[in-house]
C-alpha positions in Angstrom: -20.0 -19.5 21.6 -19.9 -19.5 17.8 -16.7 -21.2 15.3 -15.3 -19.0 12.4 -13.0 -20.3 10.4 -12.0 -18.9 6.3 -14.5 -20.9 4.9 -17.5 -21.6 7.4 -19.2 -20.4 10.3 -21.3 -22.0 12.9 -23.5 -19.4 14.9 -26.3 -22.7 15.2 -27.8 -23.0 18.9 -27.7 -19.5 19.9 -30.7 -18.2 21.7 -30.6 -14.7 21.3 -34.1 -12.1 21.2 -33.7 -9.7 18.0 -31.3 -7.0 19.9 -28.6 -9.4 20.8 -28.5 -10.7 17.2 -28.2 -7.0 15.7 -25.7 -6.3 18.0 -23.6 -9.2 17.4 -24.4 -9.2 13.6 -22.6 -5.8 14.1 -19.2 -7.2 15.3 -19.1 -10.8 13.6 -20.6 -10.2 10.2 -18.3 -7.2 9.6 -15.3 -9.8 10.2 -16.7 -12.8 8.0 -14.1 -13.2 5.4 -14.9 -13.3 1.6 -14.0 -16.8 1.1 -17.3 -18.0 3.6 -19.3 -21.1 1.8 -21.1 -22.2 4.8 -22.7 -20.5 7.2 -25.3 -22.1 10.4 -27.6 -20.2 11.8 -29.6 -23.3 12.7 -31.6 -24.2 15.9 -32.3 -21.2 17.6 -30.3 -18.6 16.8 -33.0 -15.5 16.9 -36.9 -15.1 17.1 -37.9 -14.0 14.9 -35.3 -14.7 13.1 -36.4 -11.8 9.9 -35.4 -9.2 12.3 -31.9 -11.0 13.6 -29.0 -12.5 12.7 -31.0 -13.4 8.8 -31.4 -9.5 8.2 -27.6 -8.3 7.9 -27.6 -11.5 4.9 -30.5 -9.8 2.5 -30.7 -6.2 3.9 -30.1 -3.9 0.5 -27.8 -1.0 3.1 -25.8 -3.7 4.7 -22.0 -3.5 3.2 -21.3 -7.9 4.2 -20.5 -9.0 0.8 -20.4 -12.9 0.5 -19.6 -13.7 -2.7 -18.2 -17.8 -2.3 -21.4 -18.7 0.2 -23.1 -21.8 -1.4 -24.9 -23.4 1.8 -27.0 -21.6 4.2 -28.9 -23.4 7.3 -31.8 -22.0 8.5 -33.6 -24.6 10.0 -35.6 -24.9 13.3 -36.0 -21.1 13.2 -38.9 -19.3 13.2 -39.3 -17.6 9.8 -42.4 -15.5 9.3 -43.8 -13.4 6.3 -40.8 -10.5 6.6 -37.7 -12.9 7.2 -39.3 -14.9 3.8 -40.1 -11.9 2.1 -36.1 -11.2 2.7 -34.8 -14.3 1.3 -36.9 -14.0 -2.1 -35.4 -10.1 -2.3 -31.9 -11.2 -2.1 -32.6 -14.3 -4.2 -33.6 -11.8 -6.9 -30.8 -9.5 -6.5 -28.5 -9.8 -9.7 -25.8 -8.5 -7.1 -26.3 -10.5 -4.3 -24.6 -13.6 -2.9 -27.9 -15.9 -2.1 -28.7 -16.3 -5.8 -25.6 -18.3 -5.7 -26.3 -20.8 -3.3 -26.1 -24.4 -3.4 -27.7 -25.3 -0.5 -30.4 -24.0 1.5 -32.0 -25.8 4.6 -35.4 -24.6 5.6 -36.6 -27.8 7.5 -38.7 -26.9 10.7 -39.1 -23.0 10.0 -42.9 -22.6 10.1 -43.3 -22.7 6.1 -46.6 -22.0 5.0 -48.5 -22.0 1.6 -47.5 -18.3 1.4 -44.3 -18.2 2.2 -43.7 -21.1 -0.5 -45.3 -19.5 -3.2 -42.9 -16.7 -2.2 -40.0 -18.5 -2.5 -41.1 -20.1 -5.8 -42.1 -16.6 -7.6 -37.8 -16.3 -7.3 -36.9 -20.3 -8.3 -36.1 -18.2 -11.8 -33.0 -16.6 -10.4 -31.7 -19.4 -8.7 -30.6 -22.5 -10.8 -27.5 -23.1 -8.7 -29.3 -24.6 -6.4 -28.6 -28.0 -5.9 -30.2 -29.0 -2.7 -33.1 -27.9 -0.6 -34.6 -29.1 2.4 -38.1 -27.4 3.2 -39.3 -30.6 5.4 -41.0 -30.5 8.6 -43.3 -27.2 8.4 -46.9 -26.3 7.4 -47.0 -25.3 3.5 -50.2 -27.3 1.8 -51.2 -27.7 -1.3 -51.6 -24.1 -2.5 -47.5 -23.8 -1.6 -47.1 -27.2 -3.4 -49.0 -25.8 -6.7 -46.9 -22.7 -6.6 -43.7 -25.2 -6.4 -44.9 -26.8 -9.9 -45.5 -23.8 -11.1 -42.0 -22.8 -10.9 -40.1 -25.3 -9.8 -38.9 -26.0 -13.8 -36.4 -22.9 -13.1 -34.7 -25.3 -10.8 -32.6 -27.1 -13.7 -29.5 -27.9 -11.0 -31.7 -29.4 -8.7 -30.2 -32.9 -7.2 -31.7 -33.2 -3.9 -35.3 -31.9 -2.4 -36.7 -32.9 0.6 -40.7 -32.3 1.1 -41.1 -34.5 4.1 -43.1 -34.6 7.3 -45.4 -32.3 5.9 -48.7 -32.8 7.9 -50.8 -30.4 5.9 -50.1 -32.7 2.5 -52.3 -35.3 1.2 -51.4 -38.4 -0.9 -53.0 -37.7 -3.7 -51.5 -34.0 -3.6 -47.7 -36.2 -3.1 -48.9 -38.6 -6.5 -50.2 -35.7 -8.2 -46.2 -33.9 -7.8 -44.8 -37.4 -8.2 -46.2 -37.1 -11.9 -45.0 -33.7 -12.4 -41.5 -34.7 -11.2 -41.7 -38.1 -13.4 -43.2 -35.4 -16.7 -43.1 -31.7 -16.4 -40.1 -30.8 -13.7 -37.7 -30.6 -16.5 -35.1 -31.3 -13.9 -32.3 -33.4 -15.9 -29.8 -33.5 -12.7 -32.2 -35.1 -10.0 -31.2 -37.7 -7.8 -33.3 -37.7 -4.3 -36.6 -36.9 -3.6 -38.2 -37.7 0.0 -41.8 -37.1 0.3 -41.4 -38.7 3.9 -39.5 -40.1 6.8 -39.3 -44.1 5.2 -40.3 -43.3 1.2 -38.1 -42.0 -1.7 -38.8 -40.7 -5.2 
């Protein structure tokens, strides 16, 4: 059972394989009205989630317009290289809503290094965002690199949460703790949480 209303929808804890999500991405998604800000598609909803419920959100042919959505939950879904390589397309899309978002939650998704430095090649399109969440998966320091690289395009940035990252040392945390403190540029930052019990 999912909730709709004119402003959110919760689709989170759905266990569907990639067939049931196209098919019900065919009969909800053509109902969501324009005034959407939050949509959940956390915990389950498809896997892999790049060919379900996430595709009829960045697909180029799909007519869903959502033009008011500022936060978007992905987390504890399986994200691989095509459902990434999605998110950065639409990100980059002058013309499409998830440039706009506020909020994005990718904690528990399976992150890696590459998919990271995917994400970050598109940080330049996207300083709305205010809050992002990529705790909990398996990007190392290669993904944290490509994250200084580009993480200056972030200038809204208030909240980012890097924690529970197993594949991240402490000097590689210090070493982004001075380029928060120096280089970030980020004017508007308020939270940082490298793990479960310390803040930035």
């Amino acid at each position: 059972r999912h909730n709709m209303c004119s402003d959110s929808a919760n689709l989170s804890r759905i266990p569907l394989d990639d067939e049931g999500a196209r098919w019900m991405a065919s009969r909800t998604f053509c109902r969501v009205p324009e005034t959407l800000k939050t949509l959940d598609l956390s915990s389950g909803t498809c896997s892999p989630i790049g060919y379900g419920l996430l595709k009829p959100l960045t697909r180029l042919d799909y007519p869903m317009q959502l033009p008011r959505l500022e936060n978007l939950d992905l987390s504890n879904n399986t994200l691989n290289a095509t459902a990434i390589a999605m998110l950065a397309c639409a990100i980059a899309r002058d013309d499409h809503c998830l440039n706009r978002l506020r909020r994005l939650n990718l904690c528990n998704t399976g992150l890696d290094s590459n998919g990271l430095t995917t994400l970050a090649c598109v940080f330049e399109y996207w300083d709305s965002l205010a809050a992002l969440d990529i705790s909990s998966n398996r990007w190392g320091r290669q993904g944290l690199e490509a994250f200084m690289d580009h993480g200056h395009h972030l200038r809204g940035l208030t909240t980012l949460d890097l924690s529970d990252v197993k594949t991240i040392d402490t000097p590689a945390y210090i070493r982004f703790a001075k380029w928060l403190r120096c280089d970030s540029g980020w004017m508007y930052i308020e939270k940082v949480v490298l793990n479960s019990s310390r803040r930035l």
